[in-house]
C-alpha positions in Angstrom: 0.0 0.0 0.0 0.9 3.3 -1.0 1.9 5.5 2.1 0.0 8.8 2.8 3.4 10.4 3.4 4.4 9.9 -0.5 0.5 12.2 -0.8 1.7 14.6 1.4 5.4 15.0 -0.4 3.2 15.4 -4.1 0.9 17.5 -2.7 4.0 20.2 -1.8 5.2 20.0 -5.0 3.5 22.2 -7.9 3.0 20.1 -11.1 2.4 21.5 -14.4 2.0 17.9 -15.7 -0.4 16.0 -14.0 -1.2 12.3 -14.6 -4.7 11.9 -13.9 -6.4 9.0 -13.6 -9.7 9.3 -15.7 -13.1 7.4 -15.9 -14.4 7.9 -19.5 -18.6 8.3 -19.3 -19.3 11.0 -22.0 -17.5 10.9 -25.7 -17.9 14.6 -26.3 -17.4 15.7 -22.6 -14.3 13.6 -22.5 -12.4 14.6 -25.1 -13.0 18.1 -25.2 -11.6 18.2 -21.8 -8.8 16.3 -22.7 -8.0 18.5 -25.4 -8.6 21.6 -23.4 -5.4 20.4 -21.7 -2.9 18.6 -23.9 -0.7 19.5 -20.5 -1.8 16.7 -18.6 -1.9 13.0 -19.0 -5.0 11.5 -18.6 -5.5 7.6 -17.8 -8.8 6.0 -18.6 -9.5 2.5 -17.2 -10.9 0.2 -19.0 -11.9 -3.9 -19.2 -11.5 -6.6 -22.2 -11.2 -3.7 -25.0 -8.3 -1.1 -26.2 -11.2 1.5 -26.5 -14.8 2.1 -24.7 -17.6 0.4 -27.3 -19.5 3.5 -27.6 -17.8 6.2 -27.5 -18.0 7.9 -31.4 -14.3 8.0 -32.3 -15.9 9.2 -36.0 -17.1 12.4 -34.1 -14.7 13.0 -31.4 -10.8 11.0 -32.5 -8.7 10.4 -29.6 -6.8 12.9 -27.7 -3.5 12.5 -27.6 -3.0 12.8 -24.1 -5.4 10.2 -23.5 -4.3 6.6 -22.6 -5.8 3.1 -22.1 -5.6 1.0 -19.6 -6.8 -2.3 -20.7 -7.6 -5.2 -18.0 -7.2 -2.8 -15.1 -8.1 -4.4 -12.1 -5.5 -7.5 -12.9 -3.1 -4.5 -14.8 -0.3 -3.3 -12.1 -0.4 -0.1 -13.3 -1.4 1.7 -9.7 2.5 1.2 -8.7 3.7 1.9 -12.4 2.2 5.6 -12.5 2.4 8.6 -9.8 -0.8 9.2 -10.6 -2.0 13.0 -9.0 -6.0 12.8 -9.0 -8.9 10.8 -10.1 -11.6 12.1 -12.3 -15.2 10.3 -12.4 -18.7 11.2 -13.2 -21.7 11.2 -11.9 -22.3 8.9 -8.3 -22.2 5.6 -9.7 -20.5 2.4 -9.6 -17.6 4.4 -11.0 -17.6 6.6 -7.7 -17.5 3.4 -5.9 -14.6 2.1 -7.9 -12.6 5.7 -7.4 -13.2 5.9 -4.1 -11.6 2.5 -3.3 -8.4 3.7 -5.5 -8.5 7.2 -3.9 -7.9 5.5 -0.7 -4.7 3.0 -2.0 -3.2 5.9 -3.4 -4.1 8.9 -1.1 -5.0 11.2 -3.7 -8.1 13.1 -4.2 -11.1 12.8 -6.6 -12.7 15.2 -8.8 -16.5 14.1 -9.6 -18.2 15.3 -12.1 -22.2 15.6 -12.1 -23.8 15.8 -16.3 -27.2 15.8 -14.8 -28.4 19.2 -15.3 -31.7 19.0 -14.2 -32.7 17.1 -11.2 -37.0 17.5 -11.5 -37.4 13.9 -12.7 -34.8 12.4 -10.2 -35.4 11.2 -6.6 -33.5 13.7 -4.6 -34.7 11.8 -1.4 -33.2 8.4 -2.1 -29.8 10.3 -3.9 -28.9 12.9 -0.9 -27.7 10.0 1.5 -25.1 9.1 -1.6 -24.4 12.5 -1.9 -23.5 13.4 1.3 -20.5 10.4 1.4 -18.7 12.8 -1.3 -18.7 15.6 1.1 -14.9 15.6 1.4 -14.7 15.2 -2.8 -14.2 17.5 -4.8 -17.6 18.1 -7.0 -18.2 19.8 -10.4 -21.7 20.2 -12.2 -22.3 21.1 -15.7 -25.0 23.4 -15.1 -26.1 25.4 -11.8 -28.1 23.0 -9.7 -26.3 23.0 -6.6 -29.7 24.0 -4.4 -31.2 21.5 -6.3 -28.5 18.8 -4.3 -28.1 20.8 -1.4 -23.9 19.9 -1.6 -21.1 22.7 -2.9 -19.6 22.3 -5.9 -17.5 24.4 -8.7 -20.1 25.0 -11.9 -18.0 24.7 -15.3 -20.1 24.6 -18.1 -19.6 22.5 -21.2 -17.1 23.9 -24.3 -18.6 24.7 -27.5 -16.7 26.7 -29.8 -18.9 29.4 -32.0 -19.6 28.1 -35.5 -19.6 31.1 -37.0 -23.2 30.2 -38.9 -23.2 31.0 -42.6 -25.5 34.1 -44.0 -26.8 32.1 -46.6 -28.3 29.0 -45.6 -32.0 27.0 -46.1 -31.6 23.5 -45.3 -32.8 21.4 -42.5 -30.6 19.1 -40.5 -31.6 16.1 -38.6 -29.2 13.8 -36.9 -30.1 10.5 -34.8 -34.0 10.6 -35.6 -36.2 7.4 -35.5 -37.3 6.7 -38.7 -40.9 6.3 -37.5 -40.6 10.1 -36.3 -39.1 11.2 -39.2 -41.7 9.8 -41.5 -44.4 11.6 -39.5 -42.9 15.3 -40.1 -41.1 14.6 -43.5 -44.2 15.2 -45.6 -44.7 18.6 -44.1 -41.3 19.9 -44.7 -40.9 21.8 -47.9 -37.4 22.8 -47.6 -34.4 20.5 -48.0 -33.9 17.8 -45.6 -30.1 16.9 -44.7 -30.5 13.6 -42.4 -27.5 11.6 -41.0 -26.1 9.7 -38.2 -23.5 11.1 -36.5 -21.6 7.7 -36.2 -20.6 7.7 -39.7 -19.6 11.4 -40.3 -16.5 13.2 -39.3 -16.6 16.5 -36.9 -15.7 18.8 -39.9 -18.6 17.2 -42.0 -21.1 17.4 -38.6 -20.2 20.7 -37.8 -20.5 21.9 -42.1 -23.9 20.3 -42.0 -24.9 22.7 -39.0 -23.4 25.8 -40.1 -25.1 25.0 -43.6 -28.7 24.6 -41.9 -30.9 27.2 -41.1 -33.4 24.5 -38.9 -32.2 21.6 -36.1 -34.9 19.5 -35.1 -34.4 18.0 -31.8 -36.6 15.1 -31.4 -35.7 13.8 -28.4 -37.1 14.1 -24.7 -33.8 14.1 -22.7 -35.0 15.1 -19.4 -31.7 15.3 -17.2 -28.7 16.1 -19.5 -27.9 18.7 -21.5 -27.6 18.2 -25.2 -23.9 19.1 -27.1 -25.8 18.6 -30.0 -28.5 20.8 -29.7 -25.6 23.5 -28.1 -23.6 22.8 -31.1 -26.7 23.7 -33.6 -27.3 26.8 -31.0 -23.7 28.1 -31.8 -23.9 27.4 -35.8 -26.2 29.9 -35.8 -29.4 27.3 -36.5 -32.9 27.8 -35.0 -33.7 24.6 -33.3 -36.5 23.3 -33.4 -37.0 20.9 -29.8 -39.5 18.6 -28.0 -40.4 20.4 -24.9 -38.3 19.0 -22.0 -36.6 20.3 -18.3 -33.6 20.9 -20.2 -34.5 22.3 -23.3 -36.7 24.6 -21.1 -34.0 25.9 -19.2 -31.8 26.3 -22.1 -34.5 27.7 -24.8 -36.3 30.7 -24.8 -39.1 30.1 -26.7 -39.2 32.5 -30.1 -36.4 34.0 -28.9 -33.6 31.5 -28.8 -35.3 28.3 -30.5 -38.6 27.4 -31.2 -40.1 24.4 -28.4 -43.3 22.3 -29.3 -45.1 19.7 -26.7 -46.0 17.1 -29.4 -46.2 16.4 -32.6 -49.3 18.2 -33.7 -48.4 21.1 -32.7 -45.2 21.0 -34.0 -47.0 20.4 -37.1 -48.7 23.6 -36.7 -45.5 25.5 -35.5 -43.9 24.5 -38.7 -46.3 25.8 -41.1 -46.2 28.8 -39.7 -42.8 29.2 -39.8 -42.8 28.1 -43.3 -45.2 30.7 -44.6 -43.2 33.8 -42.6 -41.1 36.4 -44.2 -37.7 34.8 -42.2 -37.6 38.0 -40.3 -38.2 36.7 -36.7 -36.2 33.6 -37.5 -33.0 35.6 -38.3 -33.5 37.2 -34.8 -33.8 33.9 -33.2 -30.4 32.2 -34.8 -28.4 35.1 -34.0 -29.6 35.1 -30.5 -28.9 31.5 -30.2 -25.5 32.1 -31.7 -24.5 34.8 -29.1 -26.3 32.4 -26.1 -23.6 30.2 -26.6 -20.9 32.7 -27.1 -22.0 34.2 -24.0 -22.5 30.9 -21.5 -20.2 28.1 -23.1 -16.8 30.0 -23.4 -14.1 27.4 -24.3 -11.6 29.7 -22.5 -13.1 29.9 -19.6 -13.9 26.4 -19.6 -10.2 25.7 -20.0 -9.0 28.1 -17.2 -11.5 26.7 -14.6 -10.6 23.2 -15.4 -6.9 24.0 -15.2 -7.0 26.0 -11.8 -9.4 23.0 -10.1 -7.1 20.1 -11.2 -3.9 22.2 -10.3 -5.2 22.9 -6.6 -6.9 19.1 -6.3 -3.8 17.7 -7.2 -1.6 20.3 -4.3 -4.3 19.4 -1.7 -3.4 17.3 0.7 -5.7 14.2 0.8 -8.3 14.1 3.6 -10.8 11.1 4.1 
């Protein structure tokens, strides 16, 4: 085992380089933080494969600070690499895991929460859990502290701005049911780009949005936010979303994005928008566009993740 005293030596000793070990849960999430700091190693364990099944390596390639660690609970890596911190997310079976580690090498752990909307959760049964990561260090995507009564650092998700084209008629769709898409597709006039972001590269994904004038958002997420609606948001399109928590908090409605409750009125929305002038929707893509300018800075996500892993890493551990 590990003595604290080797923590205690680390923790004096400023790093600009820190080796972090790193529980992969998010594709996007993941590698833009990874790539926010090329300075830092990261270390994501993993069992039986050289990369996680679903993460889209079409969409988001591999960092290249990013490392595998195959087999890792037989692997005897833990006395290979002075590892600094542990990053997980959420409170799961990866917390679990983390803590266990945290304890063998006396380093602390960075948690990250993606839920950004706690209204369909059961706050009663999660506070107990909650309250064991008292002495963690925690990070939410979005402001819902109050919401789990526990303090935490809010860093909100990257997304760089687009820059959306002037020009631009199209309709984009991405990772749509075909059932749903059949039952809008024959009151669309304009033209319909659909795709699946598996088999696309970023450049092509993020063309396709700056090219579009309309994102439809057919899903119902009702914790997590959405890159992909935040990515349409800052190519300048007017999205188009099934009401939800999170679209709700995140959408104005005629003012940053257009929000229907079902399908017939969406339906209804649509022709309405069809038969305008385009006046209003101009307003309403460049008032997405400077939402996320204004919310989802990529440099000020970089600084804040640089200063928390710098002072997690110098902190001596506590448990």
């Amino acid at each position: 085992m590990i003595s604290p005293i080797n923590n205690i030596a680390r923790s004096a000793t400023i790093k600009q380089s820190l080796n972090i070990l790193y529980f992969v849960s998010d594709d996007y999430f993941d590698s833009t933080l990874c790539n926010a700091l090329p300075q830092h190693n990261f270390y994501a364990p993993i069992n039986d494969h050289n990369r996680p099944n679903d993460w889209n390596f079409s969409l988001y390639p591999q960092p290249d600070n990013l490392y595998y660690i195959a087999n890792f609970h037989t692997n005897n890596i833990i006395s290979k690499i002075d590892f600094d911190l542990i990053i997980c997310h959420d409170r799961t079976t990866q917390y679990d895991i983390a803590k266990q580690l945290a304890n063998i090498l006396h380093i602390n752990v960075v948690i990250i929460e993606h839920i950004a909307n706690t209204e369909y959760l059961d706050l009663i049964g999660m506070i107990p859990i909650l309250k064991k990561t008292k002495n963690d260090i925690n990070v939410f995507v979005e402001d819902v502290q109050k919401q789990f009564k526990i303090n935490g650092t809010i860093i909100k998700y990257s997304i760089s701005n687009l820059y959306p084209n002037n020009k631009k008629d199209q309709i984009c769709i991405f990772d749509v049911e075909p059932t749903i898409l059949d039952g809008i597709k024959q009151h669309i006039t304009k033209p319909t780009i659909t795709d699946n972001t598996k088999t696309i590269s970023a450049d092509q994904y993020h063309d396709t949005l700056k090219n579009s004038k309309f994102y439809f958002n057919l899903s119902a997420e009702t914790t997590r936010i959405q890159p992909s609606v935040l990515h349409a948001m800052s190519a300048g399109c007017i999205v188009v979303s099934m009401s939800s928590p999170i679209i709700n908090n995140l959408i104005t409605h005629m003012e940053t994005g257009i929000i229907f409750q079902n399908m017939e009125e969406l339906i209804q929305l649509w022709h309405n928008i069809d038969n305008s002038t385009g006046a209003d929707t101009t307003k309403i893509a460049k008032n997405a566009n400077q939402y996320i300018v204004d919310n989802y800075n990529p440099e000020t996500f970089q600084q804040k993740w640089s200063t928390l892993l710098i002072n997690t890493s110098n902190k001596t551990y506590i448990r």
